[in-house]
C-alpha positions as CSV (number, residue, x, y, z in Angstrom):
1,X,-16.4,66.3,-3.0
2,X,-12.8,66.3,-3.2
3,X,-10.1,69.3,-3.2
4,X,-6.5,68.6,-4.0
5,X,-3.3,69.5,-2.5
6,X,-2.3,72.3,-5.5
7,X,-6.1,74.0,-5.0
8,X,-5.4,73.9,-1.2
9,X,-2.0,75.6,-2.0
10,X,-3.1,78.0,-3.9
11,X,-6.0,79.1,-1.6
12,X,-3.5,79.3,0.8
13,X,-1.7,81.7,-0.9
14,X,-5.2,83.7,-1.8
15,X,-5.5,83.7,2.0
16,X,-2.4,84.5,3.1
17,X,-3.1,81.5,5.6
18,X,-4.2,77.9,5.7
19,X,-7.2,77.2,4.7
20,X,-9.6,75.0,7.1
21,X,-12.3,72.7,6.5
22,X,-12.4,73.1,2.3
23,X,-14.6,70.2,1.0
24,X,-13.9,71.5,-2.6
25,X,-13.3,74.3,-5.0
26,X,-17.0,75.4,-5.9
27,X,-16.1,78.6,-8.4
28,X,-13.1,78.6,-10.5
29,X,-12.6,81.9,-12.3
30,X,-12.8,82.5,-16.1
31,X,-8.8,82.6,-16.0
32,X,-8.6,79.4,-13.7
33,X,-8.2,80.8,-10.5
34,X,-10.0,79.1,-7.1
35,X,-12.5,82.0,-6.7
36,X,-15.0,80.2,-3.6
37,X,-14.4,77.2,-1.8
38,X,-17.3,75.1,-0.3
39,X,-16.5,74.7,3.8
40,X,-17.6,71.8,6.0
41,X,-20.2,73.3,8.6
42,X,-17.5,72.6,11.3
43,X,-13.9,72.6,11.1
44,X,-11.8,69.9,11.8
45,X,-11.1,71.0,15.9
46,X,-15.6,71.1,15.7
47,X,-15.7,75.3,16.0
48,X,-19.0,75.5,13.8
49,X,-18.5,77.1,10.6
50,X,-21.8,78.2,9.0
51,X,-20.4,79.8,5.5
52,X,-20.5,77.2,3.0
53,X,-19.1,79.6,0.4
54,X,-16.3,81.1,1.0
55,X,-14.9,83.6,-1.5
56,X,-10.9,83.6,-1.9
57,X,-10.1,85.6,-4.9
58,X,-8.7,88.4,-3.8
59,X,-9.9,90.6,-7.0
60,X,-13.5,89.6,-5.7
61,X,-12.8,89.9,-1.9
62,X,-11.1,93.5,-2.5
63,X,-14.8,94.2,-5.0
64,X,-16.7,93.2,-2.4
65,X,-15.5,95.3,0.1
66,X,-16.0,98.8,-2.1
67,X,-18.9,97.8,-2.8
68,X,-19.9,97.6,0.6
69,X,-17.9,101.1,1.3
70,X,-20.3,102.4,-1.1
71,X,-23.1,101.3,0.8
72,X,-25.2,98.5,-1.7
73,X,-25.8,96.4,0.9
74,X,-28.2,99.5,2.4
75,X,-29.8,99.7,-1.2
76,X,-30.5,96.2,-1.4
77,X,-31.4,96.3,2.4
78,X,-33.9,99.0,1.7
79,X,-35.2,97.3,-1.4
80,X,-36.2,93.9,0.5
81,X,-38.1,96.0,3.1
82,X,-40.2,97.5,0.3
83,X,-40.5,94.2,-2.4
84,X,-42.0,91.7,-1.4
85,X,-41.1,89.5,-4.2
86,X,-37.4,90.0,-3.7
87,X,-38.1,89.3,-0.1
88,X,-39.1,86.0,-0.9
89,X,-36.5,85.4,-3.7
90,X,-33.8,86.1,-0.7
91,X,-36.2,84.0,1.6
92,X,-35.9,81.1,-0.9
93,X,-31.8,81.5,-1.4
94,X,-31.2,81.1,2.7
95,X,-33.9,78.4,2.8
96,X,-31.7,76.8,-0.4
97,X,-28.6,77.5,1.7
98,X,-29.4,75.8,5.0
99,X,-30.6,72.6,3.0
100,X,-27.1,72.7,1.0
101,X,-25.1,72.9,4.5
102,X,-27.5,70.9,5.7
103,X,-27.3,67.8,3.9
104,X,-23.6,67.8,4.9
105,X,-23.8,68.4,8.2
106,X,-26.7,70.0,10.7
107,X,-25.6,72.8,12.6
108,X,-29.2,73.1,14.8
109,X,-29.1,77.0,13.7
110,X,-31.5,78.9,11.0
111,X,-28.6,81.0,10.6
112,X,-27.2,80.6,6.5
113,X,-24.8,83.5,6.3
114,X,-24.6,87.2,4.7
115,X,-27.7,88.4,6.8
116,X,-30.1,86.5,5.1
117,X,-33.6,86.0,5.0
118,X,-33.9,89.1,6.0
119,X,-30.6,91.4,5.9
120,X,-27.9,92.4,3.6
121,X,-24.5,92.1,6.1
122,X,-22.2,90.5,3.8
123,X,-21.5,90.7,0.2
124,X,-18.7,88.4,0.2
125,X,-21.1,85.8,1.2
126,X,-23.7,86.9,-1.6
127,X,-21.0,86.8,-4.2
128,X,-19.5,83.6,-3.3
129,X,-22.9,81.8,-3.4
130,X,-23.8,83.7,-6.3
131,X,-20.9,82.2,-8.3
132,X,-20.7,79.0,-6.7
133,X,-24.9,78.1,-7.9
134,X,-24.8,80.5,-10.7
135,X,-26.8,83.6,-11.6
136,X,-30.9,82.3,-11.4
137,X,-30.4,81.2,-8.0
138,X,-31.0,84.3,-6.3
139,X,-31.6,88.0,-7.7
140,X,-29.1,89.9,-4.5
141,X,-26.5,87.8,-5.6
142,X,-26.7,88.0,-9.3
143,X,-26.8,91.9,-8.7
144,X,-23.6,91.7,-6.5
145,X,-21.8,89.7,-8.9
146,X,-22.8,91.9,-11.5
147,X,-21.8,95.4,-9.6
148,X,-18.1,93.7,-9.2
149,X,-18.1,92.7,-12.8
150,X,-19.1,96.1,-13.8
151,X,-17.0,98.4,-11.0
152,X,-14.2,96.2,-10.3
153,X,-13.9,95.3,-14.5
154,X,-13.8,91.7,-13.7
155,X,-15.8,90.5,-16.6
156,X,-14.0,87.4,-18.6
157,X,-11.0,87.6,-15.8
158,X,-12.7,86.9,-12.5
159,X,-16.8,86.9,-13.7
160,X,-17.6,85.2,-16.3
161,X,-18.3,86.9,-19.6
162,X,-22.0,85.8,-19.6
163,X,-22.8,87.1,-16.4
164,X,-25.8,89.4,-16.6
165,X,-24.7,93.0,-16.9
166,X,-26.1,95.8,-14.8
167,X,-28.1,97.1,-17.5
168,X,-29.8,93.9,-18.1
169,X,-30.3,94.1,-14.5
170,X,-31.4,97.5,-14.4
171,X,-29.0,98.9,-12.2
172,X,-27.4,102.3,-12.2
173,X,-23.8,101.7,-10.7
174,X,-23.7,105.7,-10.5
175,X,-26.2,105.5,-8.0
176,X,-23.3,104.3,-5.3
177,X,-20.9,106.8,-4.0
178,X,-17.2,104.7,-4.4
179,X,-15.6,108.0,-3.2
180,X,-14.3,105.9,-0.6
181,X,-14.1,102.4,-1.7
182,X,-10.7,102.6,-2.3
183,X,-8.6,102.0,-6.2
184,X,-9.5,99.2,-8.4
């Protein structure tokens, strides 16, 4: 795992401050843009750090917060409470998650990061990990990345093109109210 001083730079930029404790770029955009970074569990001064991804794009960042203005994290919320094979899908993501943060360094917490096993809090978390381990790794995340592609018309610029749509998902994006997520 290495990360260079131009990809540091440049999430720097994305951040609007420095960046701390990047291991190494783990999603680059469709236009070649740093779009997650992989964190060490603890930062270099030893504050624990539990988000391994970390999304930085600010296209996604900016999609990830309508979408949570337009309440899908309470739809996918609601959804694990009632499925129990998505349940265990999620289950198996934050069990994957803790092993991957794991093996770098041990934090002594279950904790993984964006409410999981068992809440939806953060789709910036689902959509960096998502794109960082690709769209079979976990069905929440695929459907995240896919809402952003869809709403925020990143597909080919900050998704890639192949990304499952919403349709193939079965999804209805006009379920969501984005009254008051903001422009894209």
């Amino acid at each position: 795992m290495s990360v260079t001083e131009t990809e540091l730079a440049v999430v720097a930029e994305q951040l609007g401050r420095e960046p701390r404790g990047v291991l190494e770029i783990s999603y680059y955009s469709p236009d070649g843009v740093p779009g997650v970074v992989k964190t060490a569990p603890k930062l270099p001064d030893g504050t624990p750090f539990p988000t391994l991804y970390y999304l930085t794009d600010p296209r996604l960042t900016a999609e990830a917060s309508r979408l949570e203005v337009a309440h899908v994290m309470k739809w996918m919320e609601a959804r694990l409470a009632e499925d129990a094979e998505l349940a265990a899908d999620y289950r198996a993501a934050h069990e994957h998650y803790l092993a991957e943060r794991n093996a770098i360094e041990d934090l002594g917490t279950d904790f993984s990061g964006g409410g999981m096993p068992d809440r939806v809090k953060c789709l910036h978390v689902l959509i960096a990990y998502a794109l960082s381990e690709g769209p079979e790794r976990f069905r929440l995340g695929t459907e995240s990345v896919a809402l952003a592609a869809e709403h925020g018309k990143l597909r080919g610029t900050a998704i890639p093109e192949d990304w499952p749509t919403v349709e193939e998902l079965g999804i209805d994006p006009g379920q969501f109210d984005f009254s008051n997520a903001g422009v894209n």
